[in-house]
Backbone as a chain_set.jsonl record, in Angstrom:
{"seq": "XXXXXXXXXXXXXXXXXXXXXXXXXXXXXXXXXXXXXXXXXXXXXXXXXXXXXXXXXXXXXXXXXXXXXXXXXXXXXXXXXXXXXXXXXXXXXXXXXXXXXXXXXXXXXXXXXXXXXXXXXXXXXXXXXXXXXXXXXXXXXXXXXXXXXXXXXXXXXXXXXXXXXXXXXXXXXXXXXXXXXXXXXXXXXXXXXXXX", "coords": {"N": [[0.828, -1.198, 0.0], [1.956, 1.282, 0.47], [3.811, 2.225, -1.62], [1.363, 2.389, -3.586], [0.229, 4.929, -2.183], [2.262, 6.848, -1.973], [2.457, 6.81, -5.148], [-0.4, 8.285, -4.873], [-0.147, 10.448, -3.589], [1.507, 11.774, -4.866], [1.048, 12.581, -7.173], [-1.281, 14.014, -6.576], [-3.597, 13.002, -6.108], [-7.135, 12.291, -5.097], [-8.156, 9.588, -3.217], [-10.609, 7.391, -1.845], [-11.741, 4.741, -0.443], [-13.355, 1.992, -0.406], [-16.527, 0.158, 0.437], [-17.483, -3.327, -0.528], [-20.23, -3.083, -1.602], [-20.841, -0.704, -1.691], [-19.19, -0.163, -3.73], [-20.388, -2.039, -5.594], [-22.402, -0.567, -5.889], [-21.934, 1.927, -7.58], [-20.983, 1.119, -10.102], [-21.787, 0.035, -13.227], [-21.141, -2.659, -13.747], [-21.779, -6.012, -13.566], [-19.679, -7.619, -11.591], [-17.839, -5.253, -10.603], [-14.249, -4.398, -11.464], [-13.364, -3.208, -8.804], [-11.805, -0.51, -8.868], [-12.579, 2.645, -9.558], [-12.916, 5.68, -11.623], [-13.141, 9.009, -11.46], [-13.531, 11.523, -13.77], [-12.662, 14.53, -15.488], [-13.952, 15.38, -18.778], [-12.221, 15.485, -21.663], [-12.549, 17.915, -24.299], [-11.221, 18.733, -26.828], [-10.706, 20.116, -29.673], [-9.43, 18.577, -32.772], [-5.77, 19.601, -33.715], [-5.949, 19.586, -36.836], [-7.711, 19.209, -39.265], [-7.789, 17.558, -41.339], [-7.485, 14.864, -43.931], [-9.256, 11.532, -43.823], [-12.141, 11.129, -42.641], [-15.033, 10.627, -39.92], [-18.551, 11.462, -39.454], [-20.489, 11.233, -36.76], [-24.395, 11.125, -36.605], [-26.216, 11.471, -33.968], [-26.381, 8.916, -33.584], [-28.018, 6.212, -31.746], [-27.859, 3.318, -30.204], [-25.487, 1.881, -28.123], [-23.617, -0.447, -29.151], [-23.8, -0.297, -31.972], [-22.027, 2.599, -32.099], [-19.9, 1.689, -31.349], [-18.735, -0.336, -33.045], [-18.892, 1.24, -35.366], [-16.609, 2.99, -34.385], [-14.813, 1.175, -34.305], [-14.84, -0.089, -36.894], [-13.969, 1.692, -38.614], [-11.123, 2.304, -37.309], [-10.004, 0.349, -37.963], [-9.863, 0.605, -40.939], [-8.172, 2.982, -41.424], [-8.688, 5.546, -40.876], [-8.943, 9.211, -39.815], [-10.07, 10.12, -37.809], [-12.75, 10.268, -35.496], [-16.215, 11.98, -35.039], [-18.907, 12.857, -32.57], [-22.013, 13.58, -32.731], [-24.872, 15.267, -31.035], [-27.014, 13.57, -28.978], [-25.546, 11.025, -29.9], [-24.394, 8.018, -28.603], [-22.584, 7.651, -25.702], [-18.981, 7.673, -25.651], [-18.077, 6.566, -23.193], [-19.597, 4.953, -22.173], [-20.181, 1.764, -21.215], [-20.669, -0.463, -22.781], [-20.168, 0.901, -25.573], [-17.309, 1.144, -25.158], [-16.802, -1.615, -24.689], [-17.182, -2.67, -27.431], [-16.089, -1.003, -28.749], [-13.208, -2.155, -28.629], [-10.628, -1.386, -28.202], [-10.027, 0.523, -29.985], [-10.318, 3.225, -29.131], [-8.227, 4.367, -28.449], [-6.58, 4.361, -30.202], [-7.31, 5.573, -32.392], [-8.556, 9.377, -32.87], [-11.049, 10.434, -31.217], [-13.8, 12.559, -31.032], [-16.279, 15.11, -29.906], [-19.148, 16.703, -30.501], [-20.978, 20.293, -32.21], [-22.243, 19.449, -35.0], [-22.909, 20.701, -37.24], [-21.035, 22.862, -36.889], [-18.72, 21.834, -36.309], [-18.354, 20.504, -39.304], [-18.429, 22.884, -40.946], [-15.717, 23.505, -40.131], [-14.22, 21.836, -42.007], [-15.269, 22.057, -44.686], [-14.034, 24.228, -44.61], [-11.656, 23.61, -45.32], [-11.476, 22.199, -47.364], [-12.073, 19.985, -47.702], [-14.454, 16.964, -49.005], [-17.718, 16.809, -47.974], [-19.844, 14.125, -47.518], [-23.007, 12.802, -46.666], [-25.446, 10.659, -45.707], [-28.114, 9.007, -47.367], [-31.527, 7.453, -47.827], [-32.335, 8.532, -50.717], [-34.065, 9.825, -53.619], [-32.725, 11.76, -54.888], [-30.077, 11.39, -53.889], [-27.021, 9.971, -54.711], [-25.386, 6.995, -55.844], [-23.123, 5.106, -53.557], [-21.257, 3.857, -54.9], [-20.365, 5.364, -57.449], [-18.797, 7.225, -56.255], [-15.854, 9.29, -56.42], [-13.276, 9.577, -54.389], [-11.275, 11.725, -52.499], [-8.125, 12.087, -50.708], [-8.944, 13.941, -48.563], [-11.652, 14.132, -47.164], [-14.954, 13.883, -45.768], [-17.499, 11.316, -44.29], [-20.442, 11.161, -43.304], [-22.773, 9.326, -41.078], [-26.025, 8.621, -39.931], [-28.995, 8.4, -37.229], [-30.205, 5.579, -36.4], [-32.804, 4.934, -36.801], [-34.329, 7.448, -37.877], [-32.19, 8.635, -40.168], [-29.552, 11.018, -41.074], [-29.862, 14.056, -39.752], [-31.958, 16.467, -41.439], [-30.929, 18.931, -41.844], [-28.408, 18.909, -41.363], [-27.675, 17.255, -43.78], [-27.972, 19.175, -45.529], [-25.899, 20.702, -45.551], [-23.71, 18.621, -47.361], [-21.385, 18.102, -49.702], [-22.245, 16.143, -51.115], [-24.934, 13.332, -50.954], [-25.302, 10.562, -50.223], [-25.896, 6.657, -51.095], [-26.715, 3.051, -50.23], [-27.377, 0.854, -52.737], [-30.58, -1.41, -52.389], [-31.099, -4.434, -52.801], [-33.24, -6.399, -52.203], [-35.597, -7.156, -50.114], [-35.66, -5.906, -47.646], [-36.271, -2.556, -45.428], [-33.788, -1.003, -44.916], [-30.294, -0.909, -44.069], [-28.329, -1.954, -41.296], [-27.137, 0.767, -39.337], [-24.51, 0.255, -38.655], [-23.378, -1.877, -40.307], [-23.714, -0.8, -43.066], [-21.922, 1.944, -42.372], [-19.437, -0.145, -42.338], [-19.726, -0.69, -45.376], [-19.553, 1.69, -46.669], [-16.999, 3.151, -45.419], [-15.37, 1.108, -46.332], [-15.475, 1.079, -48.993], [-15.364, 3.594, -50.003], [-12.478, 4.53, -49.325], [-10.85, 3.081, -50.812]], "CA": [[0.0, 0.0, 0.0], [2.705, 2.564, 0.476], [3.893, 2.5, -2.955], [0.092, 3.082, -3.93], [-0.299, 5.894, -1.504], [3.208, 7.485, -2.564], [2.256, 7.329, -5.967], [-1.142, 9.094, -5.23], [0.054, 11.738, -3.392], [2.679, 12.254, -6.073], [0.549, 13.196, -8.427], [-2.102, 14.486, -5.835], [-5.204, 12.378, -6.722], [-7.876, 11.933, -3.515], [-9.0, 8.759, -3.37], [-11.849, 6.802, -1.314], [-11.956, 3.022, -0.339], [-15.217, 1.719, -0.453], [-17.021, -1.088, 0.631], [-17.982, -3.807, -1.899], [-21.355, -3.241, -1.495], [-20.809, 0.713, -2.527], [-18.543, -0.317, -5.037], [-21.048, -2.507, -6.739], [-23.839, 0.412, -6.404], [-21.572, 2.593, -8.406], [-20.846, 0.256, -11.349], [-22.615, -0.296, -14.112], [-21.017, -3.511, -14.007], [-22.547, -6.981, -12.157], [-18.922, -7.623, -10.861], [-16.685, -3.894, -11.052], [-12.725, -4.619, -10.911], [-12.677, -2.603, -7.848], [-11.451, 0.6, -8.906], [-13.562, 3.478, -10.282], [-12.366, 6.643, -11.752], [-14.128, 10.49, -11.594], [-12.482, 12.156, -14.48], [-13.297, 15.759, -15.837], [-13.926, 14.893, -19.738], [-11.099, 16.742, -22.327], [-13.171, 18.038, -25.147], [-10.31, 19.448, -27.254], [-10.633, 19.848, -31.482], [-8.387, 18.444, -33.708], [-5.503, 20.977, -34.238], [-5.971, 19.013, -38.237], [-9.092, 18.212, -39.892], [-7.514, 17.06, -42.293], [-7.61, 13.392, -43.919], [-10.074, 10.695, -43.76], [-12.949, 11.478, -40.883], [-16.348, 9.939, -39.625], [-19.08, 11.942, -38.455], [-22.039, 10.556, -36.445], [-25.376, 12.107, -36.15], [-27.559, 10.903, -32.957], [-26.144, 7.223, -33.6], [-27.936, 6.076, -30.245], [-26.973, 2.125, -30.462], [-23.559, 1.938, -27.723], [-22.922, -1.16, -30.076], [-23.411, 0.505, -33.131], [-21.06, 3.374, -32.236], [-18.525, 0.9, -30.686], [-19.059, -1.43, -34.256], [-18.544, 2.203, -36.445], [-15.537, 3.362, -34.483], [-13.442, 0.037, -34.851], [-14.165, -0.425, -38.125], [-12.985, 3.4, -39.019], [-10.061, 2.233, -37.042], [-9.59, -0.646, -38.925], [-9.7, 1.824, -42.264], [-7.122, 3.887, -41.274], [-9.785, 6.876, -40.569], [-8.124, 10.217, -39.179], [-10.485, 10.838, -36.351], [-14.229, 10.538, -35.289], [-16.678, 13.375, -33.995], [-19.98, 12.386, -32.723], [-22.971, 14.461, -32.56], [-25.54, 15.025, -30.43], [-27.709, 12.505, -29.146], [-24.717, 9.81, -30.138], [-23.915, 6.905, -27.318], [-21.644, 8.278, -24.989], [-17.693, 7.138, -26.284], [-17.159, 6.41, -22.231], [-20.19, 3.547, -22.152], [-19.587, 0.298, -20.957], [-21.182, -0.728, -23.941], [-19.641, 1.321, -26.515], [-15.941, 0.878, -24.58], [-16.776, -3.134, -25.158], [-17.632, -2.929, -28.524], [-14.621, -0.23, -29.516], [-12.207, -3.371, -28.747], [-9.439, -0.873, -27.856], [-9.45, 1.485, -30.796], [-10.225, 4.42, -28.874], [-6.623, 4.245, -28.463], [-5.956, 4.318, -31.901], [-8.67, 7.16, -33.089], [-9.096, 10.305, -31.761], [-12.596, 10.481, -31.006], [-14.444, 14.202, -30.574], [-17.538, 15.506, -29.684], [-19.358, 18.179, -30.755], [-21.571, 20.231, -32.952], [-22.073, 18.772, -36.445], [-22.86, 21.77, -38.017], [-19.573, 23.8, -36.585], [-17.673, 20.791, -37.189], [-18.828, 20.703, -40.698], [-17.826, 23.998, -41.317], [-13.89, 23.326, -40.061], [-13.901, 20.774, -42.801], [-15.65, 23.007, -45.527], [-12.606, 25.429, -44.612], [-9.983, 23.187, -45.8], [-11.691, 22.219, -48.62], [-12.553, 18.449, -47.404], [-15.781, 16.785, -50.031], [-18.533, 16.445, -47.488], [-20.676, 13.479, -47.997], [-24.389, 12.73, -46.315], [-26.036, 9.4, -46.259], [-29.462, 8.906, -47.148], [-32.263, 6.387, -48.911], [-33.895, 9.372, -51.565], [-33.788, 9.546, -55.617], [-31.516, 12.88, -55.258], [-28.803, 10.703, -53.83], [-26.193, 9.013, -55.799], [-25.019, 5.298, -54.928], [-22.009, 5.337, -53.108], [-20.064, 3.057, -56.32], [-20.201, 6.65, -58.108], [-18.016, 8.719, -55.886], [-14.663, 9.094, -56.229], [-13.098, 10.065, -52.968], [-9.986, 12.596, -52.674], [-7.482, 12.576, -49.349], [-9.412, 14.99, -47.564], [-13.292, 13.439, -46.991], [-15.894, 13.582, -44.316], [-18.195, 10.567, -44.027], [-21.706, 11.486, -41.763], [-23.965, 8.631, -41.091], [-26.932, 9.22, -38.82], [-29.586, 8.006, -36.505], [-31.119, 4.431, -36.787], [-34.155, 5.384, -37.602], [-34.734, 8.466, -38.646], [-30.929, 8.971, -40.422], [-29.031, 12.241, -41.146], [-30.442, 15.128, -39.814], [-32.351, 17.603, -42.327], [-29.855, 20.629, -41.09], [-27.042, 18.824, -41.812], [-27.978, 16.694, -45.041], [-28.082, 20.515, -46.569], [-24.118, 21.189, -45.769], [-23.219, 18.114, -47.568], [-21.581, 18.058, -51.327], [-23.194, 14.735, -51.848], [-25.416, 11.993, -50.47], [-25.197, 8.762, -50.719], [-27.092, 5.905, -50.776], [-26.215, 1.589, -50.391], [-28.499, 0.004, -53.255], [-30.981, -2.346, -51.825], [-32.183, -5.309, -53.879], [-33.916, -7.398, -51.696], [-37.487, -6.398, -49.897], [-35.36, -5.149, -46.691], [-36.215, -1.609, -45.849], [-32.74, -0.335, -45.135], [-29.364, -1.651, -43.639], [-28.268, -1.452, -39.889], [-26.314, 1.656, -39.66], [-22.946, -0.205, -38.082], [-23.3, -2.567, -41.642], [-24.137, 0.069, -43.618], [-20.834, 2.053, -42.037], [-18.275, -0.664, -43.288], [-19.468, -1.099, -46.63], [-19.343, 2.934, -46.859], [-15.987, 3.433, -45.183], [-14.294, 0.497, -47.475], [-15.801, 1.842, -50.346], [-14.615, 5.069, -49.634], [-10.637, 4.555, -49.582], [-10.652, 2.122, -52.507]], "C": [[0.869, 1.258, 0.0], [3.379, 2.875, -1.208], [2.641, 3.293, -3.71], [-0.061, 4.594, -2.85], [1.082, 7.026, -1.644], [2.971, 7.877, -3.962], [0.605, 8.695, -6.04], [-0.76, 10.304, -4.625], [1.346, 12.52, -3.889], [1.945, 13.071, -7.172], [-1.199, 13.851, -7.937], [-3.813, 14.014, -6.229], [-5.824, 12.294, -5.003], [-8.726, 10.975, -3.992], [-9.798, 8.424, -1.526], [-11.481, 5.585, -1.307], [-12.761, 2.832, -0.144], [-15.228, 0.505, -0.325], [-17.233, -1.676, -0.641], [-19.208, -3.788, -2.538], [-21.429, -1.618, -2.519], [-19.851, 0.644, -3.872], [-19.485, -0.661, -6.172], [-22.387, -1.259, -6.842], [-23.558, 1.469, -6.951], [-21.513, 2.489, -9.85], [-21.571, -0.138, -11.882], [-22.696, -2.135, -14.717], [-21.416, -5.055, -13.099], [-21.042, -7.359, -11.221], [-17.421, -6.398, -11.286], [-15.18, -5.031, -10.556], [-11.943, -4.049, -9.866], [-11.764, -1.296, -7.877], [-12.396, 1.599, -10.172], [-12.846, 5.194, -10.143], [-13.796, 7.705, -11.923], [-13.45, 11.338, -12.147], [-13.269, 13.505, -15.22], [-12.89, 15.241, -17.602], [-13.072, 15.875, -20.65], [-12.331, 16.954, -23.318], [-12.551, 19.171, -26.314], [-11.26, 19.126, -28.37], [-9.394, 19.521, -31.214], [-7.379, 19.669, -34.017], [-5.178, 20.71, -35.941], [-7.142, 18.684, -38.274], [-8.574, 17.729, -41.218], [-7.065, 15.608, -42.602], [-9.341, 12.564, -43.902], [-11.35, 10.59, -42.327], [-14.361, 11.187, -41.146], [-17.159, 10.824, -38.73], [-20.774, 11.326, -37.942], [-23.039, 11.013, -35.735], [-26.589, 11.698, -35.395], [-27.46, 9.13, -33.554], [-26.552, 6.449, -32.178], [-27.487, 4.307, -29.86], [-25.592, 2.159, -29.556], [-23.166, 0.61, -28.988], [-22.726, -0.679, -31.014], [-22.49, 1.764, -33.254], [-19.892, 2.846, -32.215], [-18.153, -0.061, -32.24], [-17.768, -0.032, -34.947], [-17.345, 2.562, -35.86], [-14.589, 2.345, -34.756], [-13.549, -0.466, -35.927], [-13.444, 1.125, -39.184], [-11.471, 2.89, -38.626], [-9.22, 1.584, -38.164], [-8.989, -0.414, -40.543], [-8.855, 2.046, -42.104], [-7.957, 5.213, -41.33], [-8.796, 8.011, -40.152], [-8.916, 10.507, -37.678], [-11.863, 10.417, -36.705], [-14.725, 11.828, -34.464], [-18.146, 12.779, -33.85], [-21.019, 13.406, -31.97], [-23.247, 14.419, -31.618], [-26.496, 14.234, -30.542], [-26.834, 10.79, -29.735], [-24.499, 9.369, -28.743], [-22.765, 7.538, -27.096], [-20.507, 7.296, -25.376], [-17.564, 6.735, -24.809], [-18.711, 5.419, -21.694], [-19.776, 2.977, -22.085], [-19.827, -0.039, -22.0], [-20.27, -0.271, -25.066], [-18.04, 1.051, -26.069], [-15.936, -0.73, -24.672], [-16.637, -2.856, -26.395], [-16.403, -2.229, -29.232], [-13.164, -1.313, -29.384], [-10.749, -2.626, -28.698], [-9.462, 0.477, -29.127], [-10.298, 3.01, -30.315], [-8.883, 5.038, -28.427], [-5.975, 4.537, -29.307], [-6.162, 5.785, -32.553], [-8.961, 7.827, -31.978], [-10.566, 10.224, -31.967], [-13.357, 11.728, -30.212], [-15.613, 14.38, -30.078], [-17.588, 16.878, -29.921], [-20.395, 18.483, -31.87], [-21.146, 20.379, -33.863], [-21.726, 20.213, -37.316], [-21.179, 22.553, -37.86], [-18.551, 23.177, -36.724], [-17.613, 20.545, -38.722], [-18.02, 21.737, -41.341], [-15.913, 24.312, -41.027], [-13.889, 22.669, -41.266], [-14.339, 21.439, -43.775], [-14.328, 23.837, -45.449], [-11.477, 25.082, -45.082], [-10.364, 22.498, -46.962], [-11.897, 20.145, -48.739], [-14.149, 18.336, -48.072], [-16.386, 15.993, -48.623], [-19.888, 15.658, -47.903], [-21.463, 12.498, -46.407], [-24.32, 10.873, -46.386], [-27.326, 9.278, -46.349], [-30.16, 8.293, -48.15], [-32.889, 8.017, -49.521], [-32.872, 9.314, -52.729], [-32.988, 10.729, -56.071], [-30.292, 12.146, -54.817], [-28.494, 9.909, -54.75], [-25.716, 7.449, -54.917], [-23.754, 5.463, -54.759], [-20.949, 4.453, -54.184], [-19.776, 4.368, -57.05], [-19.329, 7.54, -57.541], [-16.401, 8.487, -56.184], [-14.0, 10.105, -55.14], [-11.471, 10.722, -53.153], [-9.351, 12.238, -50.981], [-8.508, 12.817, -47.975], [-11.112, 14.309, -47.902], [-14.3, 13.2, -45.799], [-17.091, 12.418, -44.688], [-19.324, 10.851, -42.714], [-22.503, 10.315, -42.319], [-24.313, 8.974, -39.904], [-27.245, 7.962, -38.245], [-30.454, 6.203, -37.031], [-32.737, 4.373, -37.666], [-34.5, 6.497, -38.331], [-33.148, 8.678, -39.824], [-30.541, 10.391, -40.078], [-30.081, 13.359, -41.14], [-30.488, 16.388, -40.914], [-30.938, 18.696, -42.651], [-28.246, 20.256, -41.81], [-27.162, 18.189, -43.16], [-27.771, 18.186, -45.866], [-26.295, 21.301, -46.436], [-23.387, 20.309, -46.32], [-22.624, 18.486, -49.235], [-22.289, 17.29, -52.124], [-23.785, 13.961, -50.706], [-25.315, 10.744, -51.281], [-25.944, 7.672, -50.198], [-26.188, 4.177, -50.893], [-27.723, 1.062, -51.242], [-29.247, -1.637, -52.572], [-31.699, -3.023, -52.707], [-32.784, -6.403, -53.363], [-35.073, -6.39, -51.389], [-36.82, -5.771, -48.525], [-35.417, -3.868, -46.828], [-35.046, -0.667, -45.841], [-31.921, -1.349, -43.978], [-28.905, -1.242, -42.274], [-27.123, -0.248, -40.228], [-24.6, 1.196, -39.604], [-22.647, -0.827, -39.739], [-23.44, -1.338, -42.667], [-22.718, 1.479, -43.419], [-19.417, 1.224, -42.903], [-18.291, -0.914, -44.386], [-19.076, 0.386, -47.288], [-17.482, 2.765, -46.697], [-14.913, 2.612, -46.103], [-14.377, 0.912, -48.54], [-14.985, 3.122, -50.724], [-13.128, 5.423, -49.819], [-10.323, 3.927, -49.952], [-10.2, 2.678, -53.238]], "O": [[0.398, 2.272, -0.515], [3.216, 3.979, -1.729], [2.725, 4.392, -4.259], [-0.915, 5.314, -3.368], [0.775, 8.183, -1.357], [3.167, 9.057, -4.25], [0.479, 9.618, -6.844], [-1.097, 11.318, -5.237], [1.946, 13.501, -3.45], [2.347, 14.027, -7.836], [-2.097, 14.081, -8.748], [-4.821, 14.657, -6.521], [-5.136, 12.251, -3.983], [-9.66, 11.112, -4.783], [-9.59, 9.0, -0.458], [-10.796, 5.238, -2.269], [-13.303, 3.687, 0.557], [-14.362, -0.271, -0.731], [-17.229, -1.029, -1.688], [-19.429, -4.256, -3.655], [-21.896, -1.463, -3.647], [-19.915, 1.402, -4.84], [-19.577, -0.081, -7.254], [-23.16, -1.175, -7.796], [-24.483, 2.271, -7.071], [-21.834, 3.352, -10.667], [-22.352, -0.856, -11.257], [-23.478, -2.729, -15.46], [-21.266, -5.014, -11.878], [-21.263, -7.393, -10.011], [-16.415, -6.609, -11.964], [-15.08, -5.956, -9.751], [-10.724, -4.086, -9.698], [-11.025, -1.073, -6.918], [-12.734, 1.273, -11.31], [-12.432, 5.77, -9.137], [-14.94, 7.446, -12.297], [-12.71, 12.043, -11.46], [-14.47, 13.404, -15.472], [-11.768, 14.788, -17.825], [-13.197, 17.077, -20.412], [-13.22, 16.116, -23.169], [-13.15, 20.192, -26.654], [-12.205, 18.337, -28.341], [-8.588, 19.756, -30.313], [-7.868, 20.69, -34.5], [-4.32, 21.421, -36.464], [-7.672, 17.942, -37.447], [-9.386, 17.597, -42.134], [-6.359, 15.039, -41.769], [-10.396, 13.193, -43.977], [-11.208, 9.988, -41.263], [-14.904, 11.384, -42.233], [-16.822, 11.053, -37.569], [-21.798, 11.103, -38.587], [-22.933, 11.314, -34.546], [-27.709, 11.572, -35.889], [-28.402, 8.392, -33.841], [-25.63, 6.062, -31.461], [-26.571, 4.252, -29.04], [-24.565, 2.448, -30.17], [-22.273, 0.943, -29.768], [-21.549, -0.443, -31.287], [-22.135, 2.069, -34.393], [-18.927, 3.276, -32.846], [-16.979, -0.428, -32.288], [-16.541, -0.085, -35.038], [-16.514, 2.565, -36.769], [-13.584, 2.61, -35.416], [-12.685, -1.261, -36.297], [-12.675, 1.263, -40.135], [-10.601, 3.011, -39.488], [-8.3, 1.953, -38.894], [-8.074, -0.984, -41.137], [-8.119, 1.249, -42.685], [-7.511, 5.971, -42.191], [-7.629, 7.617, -40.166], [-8.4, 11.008, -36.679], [-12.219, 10.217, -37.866], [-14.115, 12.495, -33.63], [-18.647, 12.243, -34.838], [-20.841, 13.903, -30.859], [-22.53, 13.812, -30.823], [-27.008, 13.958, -31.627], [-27.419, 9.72, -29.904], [-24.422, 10.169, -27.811], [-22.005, 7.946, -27.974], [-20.841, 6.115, -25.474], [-16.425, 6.27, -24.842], [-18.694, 5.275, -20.472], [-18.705, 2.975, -22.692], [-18.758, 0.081, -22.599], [-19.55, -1.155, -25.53], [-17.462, 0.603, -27.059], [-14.782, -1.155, -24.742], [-15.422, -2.735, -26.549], [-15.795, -2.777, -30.151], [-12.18, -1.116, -30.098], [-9.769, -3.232, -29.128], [-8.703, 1.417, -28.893], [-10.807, 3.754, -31.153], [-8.725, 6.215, -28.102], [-4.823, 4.966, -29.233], [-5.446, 6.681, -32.999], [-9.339, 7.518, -30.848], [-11.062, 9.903, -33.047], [-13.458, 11.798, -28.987], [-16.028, 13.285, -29.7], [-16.801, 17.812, -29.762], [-20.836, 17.543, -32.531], [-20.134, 21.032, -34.119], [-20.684, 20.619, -37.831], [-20.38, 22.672, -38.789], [-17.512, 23.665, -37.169], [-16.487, 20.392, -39.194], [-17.101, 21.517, -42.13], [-15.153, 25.097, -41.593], [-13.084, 23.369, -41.88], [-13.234, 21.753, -44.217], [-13.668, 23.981, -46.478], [-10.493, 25.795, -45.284], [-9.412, 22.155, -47.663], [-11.833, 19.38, -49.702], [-14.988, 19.212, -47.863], [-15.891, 14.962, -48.166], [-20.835, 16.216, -48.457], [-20.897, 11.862, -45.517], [-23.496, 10.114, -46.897], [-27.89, 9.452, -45.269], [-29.734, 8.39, -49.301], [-33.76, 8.614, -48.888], [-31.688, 9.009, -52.87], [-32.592, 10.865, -57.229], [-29.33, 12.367, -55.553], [-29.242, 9.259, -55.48], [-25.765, 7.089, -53.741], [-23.105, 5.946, -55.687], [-19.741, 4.607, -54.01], [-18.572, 4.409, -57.303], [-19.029, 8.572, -58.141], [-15.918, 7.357, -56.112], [-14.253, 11.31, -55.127], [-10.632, 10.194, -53.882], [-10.187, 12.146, -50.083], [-8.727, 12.21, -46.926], [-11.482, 14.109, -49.059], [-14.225, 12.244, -45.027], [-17.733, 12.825, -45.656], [-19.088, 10.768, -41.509], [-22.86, 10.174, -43.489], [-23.61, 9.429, -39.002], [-26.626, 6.903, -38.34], [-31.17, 6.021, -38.015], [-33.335, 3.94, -38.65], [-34.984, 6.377, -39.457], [-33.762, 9.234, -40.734], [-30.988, 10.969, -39.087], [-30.892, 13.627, -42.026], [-29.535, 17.1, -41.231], [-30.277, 18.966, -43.653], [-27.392, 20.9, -42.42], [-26.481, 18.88, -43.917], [-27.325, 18.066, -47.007], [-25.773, 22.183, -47.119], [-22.196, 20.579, -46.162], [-23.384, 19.116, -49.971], [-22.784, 17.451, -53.24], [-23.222, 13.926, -49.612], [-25.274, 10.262, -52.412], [-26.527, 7.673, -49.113], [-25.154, 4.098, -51.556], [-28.82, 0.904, -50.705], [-28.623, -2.675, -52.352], [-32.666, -2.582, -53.327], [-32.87, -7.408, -54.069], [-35.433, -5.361, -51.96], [-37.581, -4.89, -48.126], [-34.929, -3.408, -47.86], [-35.08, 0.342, -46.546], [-32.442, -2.201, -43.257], [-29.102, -0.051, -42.036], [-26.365, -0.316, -41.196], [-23.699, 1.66, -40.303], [-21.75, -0.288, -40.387], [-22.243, -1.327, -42.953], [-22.526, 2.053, -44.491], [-18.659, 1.713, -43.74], [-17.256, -1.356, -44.886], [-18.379, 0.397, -48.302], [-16.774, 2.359, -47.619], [-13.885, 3.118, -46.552], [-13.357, 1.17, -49.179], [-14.175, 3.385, -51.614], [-12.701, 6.437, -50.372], [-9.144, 3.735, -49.654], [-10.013, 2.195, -54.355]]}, "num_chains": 1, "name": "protein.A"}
């Protein structure tokens, strides 16, 4: 214990020991590992928007965010930013499902729109996703360096507001009787597509 209690008052942390009983009525988890952190969240920008980037609009799904950021990782993505109304990046859920690559990828928060507009500034081709007969099928684009990727909400998708700051939408052709594709699936066939 003195090692542990040297290092915390090295670096001046105040901790608590807690029963197991208050431990488990903190944790979201049925058996916690016995230590629980209370951390003030960073919420820096990028000092680059530049490159390959994923933005997600009210993705509420923790799997489906945790799915979309490790296969961005997997890409070689530059960064994620996730709207409002997206599964919190610090979910048990979404922290399962990210399989470590929040490690990898920076991962932002923030609004779409004002994020949008950094990426408009450097001259990055902003592309939408959405089922309508003004979108093009994502086999048609040809993708430059610099590219923003927004997929939305499960159900409803890409918000109106933002669908209107895009250069393009895009669409995954459906030829079966399904009415559309889960967003996480629907994610990796985009993002591979994309840096082909």
């Amino acid at each position: 214990m003195d090692l542990w209690q040297d290092w915390v008052e090295h670096h001046q942390f105040t901790y608590y020991v807690l029963s197991d009983e208050a431990m488990k009525s903190l944790s979201e988890q049925p058996t916690p590992q016995g230590i629980i952190a209370l951390v003030q969240k960073a919420n820096n920008y990028p000092s680059d928007f530049s490159g390959k980037w994923l933005l997600l609009d009210n993705v509420q799904d923790p799997g489906n965010v945790g799915t979309i950021v490790r296969t961005a990782d997997a890409a070689g993505f530059d960064g994620i930013f996730l709207g409002e109304g997206t599964a919190d990046k610090y979910s048990p859920k979404v922290l399962r499902s990210m399989q470590g690559s929040q490690f990898h990828l920076p991962i932002f928060s923030g609004e779409l729109t004002e994020v949008i507009a950094e990426f408009q500034s450097i001259g990055s081709k902003i592309y939408g996703t959405k089922l309508d007969p003004e979108a093009i099928s994502y086999k048609e684009v040809e993708t430059k360096d610099n590219f923003v990727l927004i997929l939305g909400n499960e159900g409803q998708g890409v918000a109106e507001n933002i669908l209107q700051l895009t250069n393009q939408n895009l669409y995954i052709p459906i030829y079966g009787d399904a009415e559309s594709l889960n967003v996480g699936v629907a994610a990796g066939i985009l993002i591979y597509a994309l840096i082909s």
